[in-house]
C-alpha atoms as one frame of an Amber mdcrd trajectory, in Angstrom:
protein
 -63.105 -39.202 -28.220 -60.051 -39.534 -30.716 -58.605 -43.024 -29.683 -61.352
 -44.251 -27.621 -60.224 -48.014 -29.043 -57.398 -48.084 -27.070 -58.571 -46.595
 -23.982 -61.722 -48.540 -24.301 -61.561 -50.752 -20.949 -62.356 -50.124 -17.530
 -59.203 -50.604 -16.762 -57.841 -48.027 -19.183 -60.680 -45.561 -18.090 -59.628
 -45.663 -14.642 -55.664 -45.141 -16.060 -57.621 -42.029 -18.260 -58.851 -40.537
 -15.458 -55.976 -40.468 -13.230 -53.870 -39.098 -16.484 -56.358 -36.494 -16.636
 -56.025 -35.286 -13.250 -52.074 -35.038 -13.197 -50.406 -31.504 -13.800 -47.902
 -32.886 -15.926 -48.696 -33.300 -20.275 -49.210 -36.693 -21.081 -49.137 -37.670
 -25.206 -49.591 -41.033 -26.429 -47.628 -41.050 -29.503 -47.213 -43.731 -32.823
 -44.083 -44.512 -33.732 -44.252 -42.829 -36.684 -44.485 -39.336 -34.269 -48.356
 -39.285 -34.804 -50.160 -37.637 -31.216 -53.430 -40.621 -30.584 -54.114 -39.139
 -27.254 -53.397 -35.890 -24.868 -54.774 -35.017 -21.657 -56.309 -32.211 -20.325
 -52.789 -30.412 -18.873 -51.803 -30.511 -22.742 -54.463 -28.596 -23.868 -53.661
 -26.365 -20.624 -50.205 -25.744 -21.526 -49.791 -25.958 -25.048 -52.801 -23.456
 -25.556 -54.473 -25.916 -27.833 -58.126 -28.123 -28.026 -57.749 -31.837 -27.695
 -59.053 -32.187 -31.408 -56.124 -29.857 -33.216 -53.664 -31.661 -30.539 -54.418
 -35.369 -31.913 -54.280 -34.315 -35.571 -50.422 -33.102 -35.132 -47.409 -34.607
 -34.917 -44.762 -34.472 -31.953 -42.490 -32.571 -34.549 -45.142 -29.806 -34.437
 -44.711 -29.572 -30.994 -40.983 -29.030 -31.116 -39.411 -25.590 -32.360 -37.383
 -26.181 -35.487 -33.978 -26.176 -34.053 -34.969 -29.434 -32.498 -36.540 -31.221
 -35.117 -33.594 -32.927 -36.343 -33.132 -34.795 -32.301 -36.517 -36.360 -32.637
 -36.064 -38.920 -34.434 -32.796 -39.946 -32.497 -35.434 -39.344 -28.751 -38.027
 -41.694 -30.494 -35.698 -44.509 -31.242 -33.709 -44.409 -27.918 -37.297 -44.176
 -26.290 -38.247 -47.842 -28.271 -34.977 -49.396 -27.142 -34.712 -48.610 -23.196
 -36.673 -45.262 -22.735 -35.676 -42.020 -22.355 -35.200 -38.496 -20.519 -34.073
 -35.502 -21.384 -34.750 -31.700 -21.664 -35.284 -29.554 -24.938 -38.373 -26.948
 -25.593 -41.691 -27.098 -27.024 -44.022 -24.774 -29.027 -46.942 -23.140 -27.448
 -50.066 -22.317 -29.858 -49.128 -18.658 -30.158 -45.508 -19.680 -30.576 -43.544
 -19.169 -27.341 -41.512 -21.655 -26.364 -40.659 -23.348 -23.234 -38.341 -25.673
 -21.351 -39.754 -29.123 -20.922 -38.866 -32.138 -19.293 -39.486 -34.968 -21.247
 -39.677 -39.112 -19.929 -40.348 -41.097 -22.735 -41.537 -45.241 -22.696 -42.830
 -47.660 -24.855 -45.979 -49.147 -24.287 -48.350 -52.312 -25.656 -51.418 -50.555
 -25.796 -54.118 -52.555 -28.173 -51.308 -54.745 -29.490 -49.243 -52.262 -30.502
 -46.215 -50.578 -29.542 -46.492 -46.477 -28.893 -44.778 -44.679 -26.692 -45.951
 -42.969 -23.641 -44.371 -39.223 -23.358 -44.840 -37.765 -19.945 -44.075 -33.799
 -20.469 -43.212 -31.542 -17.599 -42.901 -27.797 -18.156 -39.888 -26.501 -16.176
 -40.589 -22.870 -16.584 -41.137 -22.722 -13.049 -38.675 -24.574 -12.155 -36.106
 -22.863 -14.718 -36.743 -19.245 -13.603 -35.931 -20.081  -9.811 -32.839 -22.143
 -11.062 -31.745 -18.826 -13.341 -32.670 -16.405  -9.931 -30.501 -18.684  -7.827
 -27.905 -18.648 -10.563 -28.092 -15.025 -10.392 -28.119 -15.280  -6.849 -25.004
 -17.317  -6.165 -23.245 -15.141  -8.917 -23.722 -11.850  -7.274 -23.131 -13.458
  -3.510 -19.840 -14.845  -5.098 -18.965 -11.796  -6.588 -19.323  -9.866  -3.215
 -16.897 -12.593  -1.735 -14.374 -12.986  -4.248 -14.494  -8.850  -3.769 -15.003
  -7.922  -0.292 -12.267  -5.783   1.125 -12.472  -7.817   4.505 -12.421 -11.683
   5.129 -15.208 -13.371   5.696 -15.224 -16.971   7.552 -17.221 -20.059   8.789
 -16.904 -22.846  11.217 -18.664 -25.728  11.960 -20.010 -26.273  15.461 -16.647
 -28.191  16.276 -14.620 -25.102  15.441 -13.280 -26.365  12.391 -12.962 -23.782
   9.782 -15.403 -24.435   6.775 -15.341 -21.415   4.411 -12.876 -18.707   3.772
 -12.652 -15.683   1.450 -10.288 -15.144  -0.952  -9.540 -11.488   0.879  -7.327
 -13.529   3.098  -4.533 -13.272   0.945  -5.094  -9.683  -0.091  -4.925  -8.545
   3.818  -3.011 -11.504   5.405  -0.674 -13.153   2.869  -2.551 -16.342   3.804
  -3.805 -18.301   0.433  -7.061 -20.230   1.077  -6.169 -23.640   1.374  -3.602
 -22.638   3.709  -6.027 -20.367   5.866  -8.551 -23.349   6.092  -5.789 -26.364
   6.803  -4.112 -24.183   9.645  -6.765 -21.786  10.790  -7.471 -18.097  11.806
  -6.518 -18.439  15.274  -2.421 -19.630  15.243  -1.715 -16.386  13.148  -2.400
 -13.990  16.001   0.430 -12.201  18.357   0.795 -13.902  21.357  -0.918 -11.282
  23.281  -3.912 -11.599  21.260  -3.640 -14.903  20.887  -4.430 -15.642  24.832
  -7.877 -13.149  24.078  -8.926 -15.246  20.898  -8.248 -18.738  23.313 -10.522
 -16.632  25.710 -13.220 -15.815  23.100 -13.241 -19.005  21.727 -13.925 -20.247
  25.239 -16.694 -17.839  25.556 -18.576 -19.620  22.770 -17.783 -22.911  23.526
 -19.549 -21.972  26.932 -22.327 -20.324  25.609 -23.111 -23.421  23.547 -22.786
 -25.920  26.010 -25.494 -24.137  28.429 -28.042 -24.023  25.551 -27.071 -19.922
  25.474 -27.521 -18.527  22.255 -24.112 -16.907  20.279 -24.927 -13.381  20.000
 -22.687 -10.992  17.828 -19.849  -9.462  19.536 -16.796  -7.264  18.746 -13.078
  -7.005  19.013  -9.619  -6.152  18.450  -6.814  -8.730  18.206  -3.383  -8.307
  16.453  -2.484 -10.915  13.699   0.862 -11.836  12.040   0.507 -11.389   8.273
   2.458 -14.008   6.242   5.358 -11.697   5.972   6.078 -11.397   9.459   4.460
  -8.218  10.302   2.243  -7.530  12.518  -1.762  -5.662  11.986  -4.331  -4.919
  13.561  -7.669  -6.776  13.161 -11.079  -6.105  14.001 -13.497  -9.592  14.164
 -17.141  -9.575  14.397 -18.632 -12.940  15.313 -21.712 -14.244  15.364 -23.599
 -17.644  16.028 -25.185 -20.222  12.697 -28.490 -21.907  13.636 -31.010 -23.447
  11.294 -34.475 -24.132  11.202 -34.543 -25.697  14.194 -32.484 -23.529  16.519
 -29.672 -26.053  15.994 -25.941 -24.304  16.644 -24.270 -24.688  13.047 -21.059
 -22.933  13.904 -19.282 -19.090  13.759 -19.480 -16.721  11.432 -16.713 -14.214
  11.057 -15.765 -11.035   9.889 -12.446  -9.848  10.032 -11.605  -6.450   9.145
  -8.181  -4.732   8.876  -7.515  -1.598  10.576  -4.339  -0.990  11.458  -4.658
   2.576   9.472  -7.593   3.297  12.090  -5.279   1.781  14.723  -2.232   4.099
  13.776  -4.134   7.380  13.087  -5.966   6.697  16.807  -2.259   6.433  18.207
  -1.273   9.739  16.315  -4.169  11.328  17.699  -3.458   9.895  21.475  -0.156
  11.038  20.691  -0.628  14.436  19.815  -3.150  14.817  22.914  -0.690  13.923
  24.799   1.776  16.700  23.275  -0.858  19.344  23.678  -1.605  18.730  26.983
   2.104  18.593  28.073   2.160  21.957  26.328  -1.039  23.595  27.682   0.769
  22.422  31.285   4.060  24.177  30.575   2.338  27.190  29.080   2.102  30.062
  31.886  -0.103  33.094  31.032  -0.434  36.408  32.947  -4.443  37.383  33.183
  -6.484  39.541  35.266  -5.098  42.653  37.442  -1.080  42.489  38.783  -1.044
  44.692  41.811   2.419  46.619  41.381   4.284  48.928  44.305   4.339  51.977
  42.304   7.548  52.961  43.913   9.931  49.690  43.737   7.696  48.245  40.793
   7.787  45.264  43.003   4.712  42.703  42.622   2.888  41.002  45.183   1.538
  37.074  44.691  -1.410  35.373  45.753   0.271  34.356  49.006   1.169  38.215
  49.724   4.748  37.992  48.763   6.453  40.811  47.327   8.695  39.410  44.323
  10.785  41.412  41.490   9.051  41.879  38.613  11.472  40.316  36.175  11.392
  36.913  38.526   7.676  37.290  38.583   7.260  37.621  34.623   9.698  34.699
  34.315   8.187  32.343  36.957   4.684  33.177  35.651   5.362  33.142  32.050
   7.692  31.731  28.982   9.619  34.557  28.935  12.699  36.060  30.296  14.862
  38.734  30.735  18.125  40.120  29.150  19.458  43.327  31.414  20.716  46.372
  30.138  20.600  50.213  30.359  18.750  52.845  28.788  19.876  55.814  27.356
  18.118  57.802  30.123  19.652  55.554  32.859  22.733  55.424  30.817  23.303
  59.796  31.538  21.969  59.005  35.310  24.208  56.510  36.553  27.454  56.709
  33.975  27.206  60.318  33.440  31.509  60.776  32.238  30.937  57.284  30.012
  27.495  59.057  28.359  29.234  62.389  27.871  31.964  61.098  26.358  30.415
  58.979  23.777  28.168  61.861  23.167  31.097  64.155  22.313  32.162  61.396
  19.516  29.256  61.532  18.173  29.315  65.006  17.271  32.483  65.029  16.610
């Protein structure tokens, strides 16, 4: 085996054997960059046979971009050691992210230095899918038309979304040093004290904080008041542990004012359906005196019936007919100027 001299000892064959079993790449490297020894995860990973892997140098290893930092990693790695990230060159020519811990070492009276490798492309594509992660889940905060909120398990507030000042007026900092709960009218101030309560209750029996709904009326930073709708609901973690609140608190005082239209014009429309009187079915009539008789039996005269019974009502005149019956010198005379 290439550089069997300096791992010729028991002791150094039990130190082989354990570097043989460990995931992680270890080199042993000259100073001059030249690879003596690699163990069996850097033929794993770097998708080459021990024999091309001690003929190389540690610049072969490193993509081309990177070449030029060697030199300064070696001699900081002589002086005190080193760590750091950069990339290395797989066999077919990929790269990857590598974490590199570099020491000196006596070995066989001379000083080389031990380079422990880890490949972080695990560990780099769950760091870039939390990235991604956090990113989006920021982006739906910073965004989110209603506010969303957090408090620890002594009610203190612990998170707020920037929405606050989009529906409240409220900046942040100022949301989180005075709270959610001071801004409400006093009427729905009492019923937050109560809810609050609730919780505080809830958590003190062992009870677990289930989500719950309701309406409360908040001051916005200008002095007017809106409507608010908060859903709540209990933080636990692994353990079953109470954490705190979380808190949604959505803005509807549109919803609010188009339900009071609506109750309003209910309202209107059944004041009108009650004023409204309609005449249906068969009116039984005297056929002499045109008189009509009501559900009680009453005889009644037909204009007060219509206008009891009805929105109408009744101017009085005379016919023409009626006009020649009862004013017979008044109808003849008019009728002579007519003709004439």
């Amino acid at each position: 085996m290439p550089g069997e001299g300096y791992l010729g000892s028991d002791v150094m064959r039990t130190a082989e054997q354990i570097l043989q079993a460990t995931r992680d790449i270890v080199l042993f490297v000259r100073r001059d960059g030249h690879i003596i020894e690699a163990n069996d995860a850097a033929v794993r990973v770097y998708g080459r046979n021990r024999e091309d892997l001690v003929s190389m140098t540690i610049y072969d290893l490193s993509p081309m971009s990177t070449v030029q930092t060697v030199n300064q990693q070696m001699e900081a790695a002589a002086k005190s050691g080193i760590v750091f990230e950069t990339r290395h060159c797989r066999n077919d020519g990929s790269e990857f992210p590598v974490e590199v811990s570099v020491y000196t070492q006596n070995i066989a009276g001379e000083q080389m230095l031990l380079s422990i490798v880890r490949d972080l492309t695990e560990r780099k594509l769950a760091e870039d899918h939390l990235q991604a992660s956090e990113q989006r889940l920021r982006f739906l905060m910073d965004n989110t038309a209603d506010i969303i909120w957090t408090t620890d398990a002594t009610g203190k507030y612990t998170f707020v979304t920037p929405s606050i000042e989009r529906v409240l007026g409220y900046t942040v900092e100022e949301s989180m040093k005075h709270g959610l709960i001071q801004i409400n009218t006093p009427d729905s101030l009492q019923k937050a004290a109560n809810k609050l309560s609730e919780v505080i209750s809830k958590v003190l029996s062992g009870q677990r904080v289930t989500p719950e709904t309701f309406e409360l009326k908040n001051f916005h930073k200008d002095g007017t008041a809106i409507w608010v709708e908060i859903t709540l609901n209990g933080m636990y973690d692994n353990k079953g542990a109470f954490m705190g609140v979380v808190g949604i608190t959505r803005d509807i005082t549109a919803r609010k004012s188009a339900e009071e239209a609506k109750e309003k014009l209910v309202l209107e429309l059944q004041r009108t359906l009650a004023e409204l009187k309609t005449l249906q079915g068969i009116i039984p009539i005297c056929s002499s005196c045109k008189k009509i008789r009501d559900d009680k039996g009453c005889w009644h005269q037909i204009e007060a019936y219509v206008r009891d019974h009805t929105q109408a009502d009744f101017s009085h005149g005379l016919c023409p007919h009626c006009m020649e019956k009862i004013y017979p010198d008044i109808w003849n005379e008019n009728e002579d100027n007519t003709m004439t």
